[in-house]
TIBADREN-156990 format. One line per 10 residues: for each residue x, y negated, z of N, C-alpha, C. Coordinates in pm, whole numbers, plus 50000, padded with zeros to 5 digits. Layout:
X/Y/Z/X/Y/Z/X/Y/Z ~ ...
END
This chain:
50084/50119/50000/50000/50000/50000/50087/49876/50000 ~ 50085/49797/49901/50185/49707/49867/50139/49571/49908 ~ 50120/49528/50010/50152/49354/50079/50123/49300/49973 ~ 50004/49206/49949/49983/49077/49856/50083/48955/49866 ~ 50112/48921/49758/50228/48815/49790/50150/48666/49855 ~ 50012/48690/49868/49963/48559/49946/49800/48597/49982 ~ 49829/48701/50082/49730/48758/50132/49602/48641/50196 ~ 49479/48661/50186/49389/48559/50236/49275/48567/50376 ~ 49281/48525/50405/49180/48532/50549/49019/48540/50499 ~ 48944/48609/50557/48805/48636/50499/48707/48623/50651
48610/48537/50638/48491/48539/50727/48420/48661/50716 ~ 48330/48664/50819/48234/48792/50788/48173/48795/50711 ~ 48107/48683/50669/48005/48625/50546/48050/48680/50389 ~ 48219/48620/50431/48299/48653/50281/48280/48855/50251 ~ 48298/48884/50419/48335/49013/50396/48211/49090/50379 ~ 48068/49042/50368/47987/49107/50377/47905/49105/50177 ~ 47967/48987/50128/47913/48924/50031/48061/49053/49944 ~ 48128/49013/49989/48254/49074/49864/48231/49230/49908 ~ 48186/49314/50047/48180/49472/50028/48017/49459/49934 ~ 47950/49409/49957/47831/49436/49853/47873/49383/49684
47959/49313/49648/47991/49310/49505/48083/49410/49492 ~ 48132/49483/49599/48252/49620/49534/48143/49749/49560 ~ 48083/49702/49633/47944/49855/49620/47872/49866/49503 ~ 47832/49773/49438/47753/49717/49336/47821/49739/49190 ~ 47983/49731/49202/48061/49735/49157/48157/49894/49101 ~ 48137/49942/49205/48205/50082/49225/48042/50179/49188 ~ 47951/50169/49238/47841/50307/49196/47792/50270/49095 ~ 47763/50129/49045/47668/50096/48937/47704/50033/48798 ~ 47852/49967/48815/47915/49884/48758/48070/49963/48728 ~ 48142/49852/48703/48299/49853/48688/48363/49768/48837
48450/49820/48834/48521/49757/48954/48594/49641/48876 ~ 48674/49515/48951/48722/49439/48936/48809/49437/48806 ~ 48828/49383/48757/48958/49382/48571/49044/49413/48690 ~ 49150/49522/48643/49232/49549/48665/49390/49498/48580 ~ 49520/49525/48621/49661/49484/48539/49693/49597/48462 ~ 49702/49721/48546/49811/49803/48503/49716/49882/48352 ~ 49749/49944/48258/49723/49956/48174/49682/50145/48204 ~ 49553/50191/48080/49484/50302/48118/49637/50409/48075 ~ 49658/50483/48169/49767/50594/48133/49760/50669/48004 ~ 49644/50718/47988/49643/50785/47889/49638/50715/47743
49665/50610/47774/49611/50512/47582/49747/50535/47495 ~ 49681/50559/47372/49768/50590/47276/49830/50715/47252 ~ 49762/50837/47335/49741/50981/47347/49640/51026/47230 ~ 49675/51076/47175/49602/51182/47097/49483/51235/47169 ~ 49349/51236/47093/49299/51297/47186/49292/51500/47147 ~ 49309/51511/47247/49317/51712/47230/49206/51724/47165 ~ 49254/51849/47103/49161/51962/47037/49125/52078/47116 ~ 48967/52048/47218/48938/52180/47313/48827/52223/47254 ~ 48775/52383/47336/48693/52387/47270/48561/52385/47379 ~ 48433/52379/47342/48348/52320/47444/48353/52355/47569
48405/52463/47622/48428/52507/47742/48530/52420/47798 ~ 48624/52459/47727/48751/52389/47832/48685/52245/47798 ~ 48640/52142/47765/48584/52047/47703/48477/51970/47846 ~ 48411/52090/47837/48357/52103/47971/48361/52052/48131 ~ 48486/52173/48143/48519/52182/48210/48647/52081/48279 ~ 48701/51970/48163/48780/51890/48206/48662/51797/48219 ~ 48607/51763/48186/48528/51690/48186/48439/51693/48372 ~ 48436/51801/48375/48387/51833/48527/48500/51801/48625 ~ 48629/51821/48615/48737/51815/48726/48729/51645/48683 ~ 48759/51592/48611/48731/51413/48580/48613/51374/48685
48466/51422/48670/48419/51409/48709/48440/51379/48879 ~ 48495/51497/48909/48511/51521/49050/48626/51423/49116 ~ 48720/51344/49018/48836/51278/49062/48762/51107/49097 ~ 48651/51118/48969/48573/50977/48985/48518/50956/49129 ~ 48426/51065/49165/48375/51070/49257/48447/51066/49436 ~ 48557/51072/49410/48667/51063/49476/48710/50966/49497 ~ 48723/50837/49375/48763/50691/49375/48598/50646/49419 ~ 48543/50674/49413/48366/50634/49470/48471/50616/49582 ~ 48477/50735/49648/48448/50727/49774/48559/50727/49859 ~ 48694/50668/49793/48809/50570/49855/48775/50444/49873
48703/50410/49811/48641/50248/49735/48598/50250/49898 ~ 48496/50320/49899/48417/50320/50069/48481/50307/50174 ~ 48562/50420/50169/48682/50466/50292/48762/50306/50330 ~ 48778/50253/50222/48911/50178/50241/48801/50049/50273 ~ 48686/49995/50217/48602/49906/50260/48550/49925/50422 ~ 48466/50021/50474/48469/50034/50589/48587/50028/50698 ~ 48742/50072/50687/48805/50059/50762/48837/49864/50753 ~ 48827/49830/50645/48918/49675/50641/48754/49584/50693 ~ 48680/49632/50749/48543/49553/50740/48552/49583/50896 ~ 48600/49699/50981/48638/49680/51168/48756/49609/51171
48850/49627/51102/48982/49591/51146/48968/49455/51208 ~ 49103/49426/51294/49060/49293/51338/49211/49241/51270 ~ 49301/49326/51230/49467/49289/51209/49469/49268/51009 ~ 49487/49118/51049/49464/49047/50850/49544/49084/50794 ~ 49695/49139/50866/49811/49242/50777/49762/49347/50718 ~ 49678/49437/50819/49627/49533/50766/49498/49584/50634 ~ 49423/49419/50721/49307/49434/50589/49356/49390/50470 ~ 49461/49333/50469/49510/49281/50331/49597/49441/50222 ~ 49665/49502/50324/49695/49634/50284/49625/49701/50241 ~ 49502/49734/50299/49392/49798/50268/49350/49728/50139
49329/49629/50127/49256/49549/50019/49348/49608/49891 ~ 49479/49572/49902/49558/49610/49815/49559/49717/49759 ~ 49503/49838/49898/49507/49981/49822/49376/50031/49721 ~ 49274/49952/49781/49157/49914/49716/49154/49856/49579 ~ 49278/49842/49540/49243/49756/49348/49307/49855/49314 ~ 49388/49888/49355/49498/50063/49308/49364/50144/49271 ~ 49323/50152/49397/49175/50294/49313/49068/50230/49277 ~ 49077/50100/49296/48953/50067/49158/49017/50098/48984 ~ 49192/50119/48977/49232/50157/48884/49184/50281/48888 ~ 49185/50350/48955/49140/50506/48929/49026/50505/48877
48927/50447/48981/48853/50434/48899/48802/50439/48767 ~ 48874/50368/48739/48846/50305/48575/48882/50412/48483 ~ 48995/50453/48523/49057/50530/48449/49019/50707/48442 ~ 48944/50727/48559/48876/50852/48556/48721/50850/48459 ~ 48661/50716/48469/48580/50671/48403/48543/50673/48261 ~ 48669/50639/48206/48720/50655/48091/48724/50779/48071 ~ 48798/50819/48106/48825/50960/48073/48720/51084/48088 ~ 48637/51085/48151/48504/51119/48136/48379/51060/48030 ~ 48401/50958/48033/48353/50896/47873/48397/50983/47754 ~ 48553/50999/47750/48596/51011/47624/48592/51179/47588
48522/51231/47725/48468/51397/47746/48351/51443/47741 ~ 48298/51337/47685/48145/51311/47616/48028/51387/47776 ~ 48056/51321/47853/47984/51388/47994/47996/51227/48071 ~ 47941/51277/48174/47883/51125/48275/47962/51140/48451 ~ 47940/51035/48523/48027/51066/48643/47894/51140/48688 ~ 47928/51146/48850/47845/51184/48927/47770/51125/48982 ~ 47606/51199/48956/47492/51106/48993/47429/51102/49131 ~ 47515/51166/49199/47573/51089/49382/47628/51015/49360 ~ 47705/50902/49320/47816/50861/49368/47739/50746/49447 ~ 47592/50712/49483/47557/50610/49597/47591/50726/49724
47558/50814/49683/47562/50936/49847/47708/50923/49903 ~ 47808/50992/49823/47975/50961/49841/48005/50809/49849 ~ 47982/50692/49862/47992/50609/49905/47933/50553/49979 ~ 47799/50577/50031/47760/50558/50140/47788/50640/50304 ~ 47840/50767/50220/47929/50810/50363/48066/50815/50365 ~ 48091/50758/50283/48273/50752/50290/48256/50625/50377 ~ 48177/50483/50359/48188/50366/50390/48133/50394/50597 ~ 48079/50514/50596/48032/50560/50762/48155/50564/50808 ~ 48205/50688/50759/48377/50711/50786/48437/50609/50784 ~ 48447/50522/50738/48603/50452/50740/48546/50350/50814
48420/50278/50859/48367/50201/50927/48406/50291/51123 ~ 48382/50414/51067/48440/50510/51197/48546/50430/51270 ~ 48637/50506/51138/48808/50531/51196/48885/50401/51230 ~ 48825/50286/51147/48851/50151/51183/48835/50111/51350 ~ 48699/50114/51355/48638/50125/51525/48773/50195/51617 ~ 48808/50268/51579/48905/50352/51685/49061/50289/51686 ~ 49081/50177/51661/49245/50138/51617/49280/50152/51513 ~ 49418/50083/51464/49469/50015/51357/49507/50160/51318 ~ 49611/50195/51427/49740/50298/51400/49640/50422/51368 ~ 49492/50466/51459/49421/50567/51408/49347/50571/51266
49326/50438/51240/49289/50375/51068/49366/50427/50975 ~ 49501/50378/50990/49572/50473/50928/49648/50555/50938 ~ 49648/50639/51019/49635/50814/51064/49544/50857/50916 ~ 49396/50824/50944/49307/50831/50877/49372/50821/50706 ~ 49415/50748/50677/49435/50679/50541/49522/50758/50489 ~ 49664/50828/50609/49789/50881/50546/49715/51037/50496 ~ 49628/51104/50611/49561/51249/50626/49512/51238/50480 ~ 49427/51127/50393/49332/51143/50343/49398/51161/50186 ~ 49498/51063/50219/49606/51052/50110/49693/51176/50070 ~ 49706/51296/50150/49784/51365/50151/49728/51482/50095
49603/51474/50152/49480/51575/50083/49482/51526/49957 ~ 49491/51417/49892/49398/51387/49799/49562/51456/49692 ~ 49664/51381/49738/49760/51444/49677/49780/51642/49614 ~ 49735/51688/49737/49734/51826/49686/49619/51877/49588 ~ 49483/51790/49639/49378/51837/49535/49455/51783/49396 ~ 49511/51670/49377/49527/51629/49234/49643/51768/49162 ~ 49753/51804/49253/49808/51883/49188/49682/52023/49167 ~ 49614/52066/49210/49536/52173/49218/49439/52150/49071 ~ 49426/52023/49069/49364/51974/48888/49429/52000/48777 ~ 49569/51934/48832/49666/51933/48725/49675/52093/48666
49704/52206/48770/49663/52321/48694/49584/52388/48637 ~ 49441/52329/48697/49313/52410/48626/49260/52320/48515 ~ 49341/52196/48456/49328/52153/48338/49366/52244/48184 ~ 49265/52240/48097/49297/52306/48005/49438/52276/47916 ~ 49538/52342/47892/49678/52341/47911/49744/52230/47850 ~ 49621/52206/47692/49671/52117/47618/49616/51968/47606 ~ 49538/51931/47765/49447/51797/47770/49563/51723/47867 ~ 49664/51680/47734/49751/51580/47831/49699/51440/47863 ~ 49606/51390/47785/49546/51249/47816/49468/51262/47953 ~ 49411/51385/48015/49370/51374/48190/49476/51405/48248
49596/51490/48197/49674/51501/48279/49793/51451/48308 ~ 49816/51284/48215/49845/51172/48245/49821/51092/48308 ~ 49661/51095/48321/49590/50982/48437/49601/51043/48579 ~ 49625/51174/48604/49629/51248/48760/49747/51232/48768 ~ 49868/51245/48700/50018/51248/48745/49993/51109/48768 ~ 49954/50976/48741/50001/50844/48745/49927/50829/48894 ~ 49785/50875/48909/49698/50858/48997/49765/50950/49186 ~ 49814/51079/49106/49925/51098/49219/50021/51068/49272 ~ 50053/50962/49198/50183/50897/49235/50140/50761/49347 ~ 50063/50718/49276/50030/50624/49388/49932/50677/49492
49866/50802/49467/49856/50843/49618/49933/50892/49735 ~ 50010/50884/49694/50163/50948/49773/50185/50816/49838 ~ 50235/50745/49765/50270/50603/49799/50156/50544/49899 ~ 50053/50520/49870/49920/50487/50001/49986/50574/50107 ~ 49982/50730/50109/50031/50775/50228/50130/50736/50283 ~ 50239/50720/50209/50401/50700/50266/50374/50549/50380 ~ 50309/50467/50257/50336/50319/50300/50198/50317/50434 ~ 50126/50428/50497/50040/50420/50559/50124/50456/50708 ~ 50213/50563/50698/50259/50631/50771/50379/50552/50843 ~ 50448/50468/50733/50541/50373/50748/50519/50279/50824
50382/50238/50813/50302/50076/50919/50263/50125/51042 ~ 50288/50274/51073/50264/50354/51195/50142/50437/51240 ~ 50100/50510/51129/49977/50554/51141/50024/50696/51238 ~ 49952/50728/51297/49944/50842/51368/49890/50980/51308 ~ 49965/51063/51362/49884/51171/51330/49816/51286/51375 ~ 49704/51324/51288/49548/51334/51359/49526/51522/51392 ~ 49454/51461/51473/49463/51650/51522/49424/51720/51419 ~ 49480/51864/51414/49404/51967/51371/49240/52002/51315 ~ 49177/51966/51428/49045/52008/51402/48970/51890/51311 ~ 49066/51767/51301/49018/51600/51231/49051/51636/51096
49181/51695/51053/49250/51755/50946/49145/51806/50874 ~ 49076/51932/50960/49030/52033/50891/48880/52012/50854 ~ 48799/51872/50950/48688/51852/50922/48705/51802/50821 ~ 48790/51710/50769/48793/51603/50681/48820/51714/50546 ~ 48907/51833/50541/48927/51872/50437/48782/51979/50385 ~ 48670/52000/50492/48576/52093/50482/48444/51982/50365 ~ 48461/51884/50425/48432/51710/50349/48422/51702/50242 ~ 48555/51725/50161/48616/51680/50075/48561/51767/49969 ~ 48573/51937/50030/48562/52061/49947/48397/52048/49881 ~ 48321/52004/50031/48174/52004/49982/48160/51893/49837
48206/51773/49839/48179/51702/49721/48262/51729/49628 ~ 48379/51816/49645/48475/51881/49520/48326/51982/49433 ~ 48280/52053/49522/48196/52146/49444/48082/52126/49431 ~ 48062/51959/49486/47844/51914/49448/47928/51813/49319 ~ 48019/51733/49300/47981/51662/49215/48092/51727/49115 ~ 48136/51833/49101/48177/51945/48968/48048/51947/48849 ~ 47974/52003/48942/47790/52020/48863/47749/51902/48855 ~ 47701/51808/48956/47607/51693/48954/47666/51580/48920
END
């Protein structure tokens, strides 16, 4: 999570007006114009055949639904916080996966299939959660952030293999998208996040599995 070079102070008003234009934004809309450019552009697109076609199209699916519901995670924790270092971090990590966003978006577009038609459900309880873990301290916030990051890291490699062998344009956007999830963790762990018991680990990964396999289908 990379420090804004002129991070800004936000009222509640601001913060209540700007999480409803990134809710509004993230389930219904596009998230904010982003800088960094879509990974996969100027890729060929593969030759699959409707199955595997399919089926990337479904793991896309499932990565979108995932940036849903970081979008949340990372809004609820920076909406308790009381430390403006931190919400500004958070904020920061928040335009990173509105890139994902976009870019899983795309890429499910260009797989002739749609995201997931939860994604108000996965963001309305990701935004419970991170409204949680905020409530409980900075350093347990991001405990929270590094755990979630670390998971999210292994599911992406777990994509990267069950992608059909020759769809390098998704499996450009997950190597780029893993990279900076690593980085959220590192730089989470670095600002002193703690780390979370066992049984927090394992709820959170039982979580994750349920919307890995509702929004595959839906």
């Amino acid at each position: 999570m990379k420090t804004p070079s002129t991070p800004r102070t936000y009222s509640r008003q601001d913060d209540l007006c700007l999480g409803i234009d990134q809710m509004m934004r993230t389930v219904f809309g596009k998230p904010a114009a982003t800088t960094r450019p879509y990974p996969a552009k100027g890729l060929v697109e593969p030759t699959l055949t409707a199955t595997e076609r399919k089926h990337a199209a479904s793991l896309m699916r499932v990565n979108h639904a995932g940036e849903v519901a970081a979008q949340a995670l990372y809004q609820g924790q920076r909406l308790m916080s009381q430390n403006q270092d931190l919400q500004a971090k958070l904020q920061n990590a928040a335009i990173e996966e509105g890139e994902h966003l976009q870019w899983c978006a795309t890429r499910v577009t260009e797989l002739d299939s749609h995201t997931s038609y939860l994604n108000p459900v996965w963001y309305a309880g990701s935004l419970l959660i991170g409204m949680a873990a905020g409530l409980v301290g900075d350093n347990w916030s991001l405990g929270f952030v590094a755990e979630t990051e670390q998971q999210v890291v292994k599911h992406l490699e777990n994509q990267l293999r069950e992608l059909p062998q020759n769809d390098q344009k998704s499996a450009e956007v997950l190597r780029q998208m893993q990279l900076d999830e690593a980085q959220h963790r590192d730089d989470a762990i670095s600002s002193g996040a703690v780390i979370l018991p066992g049984w927090i680990k394992k709820l959170m990964g039982l979580s994750a599995a349920v919307m890995v396999k509702t929004a595959y289908w839906i």
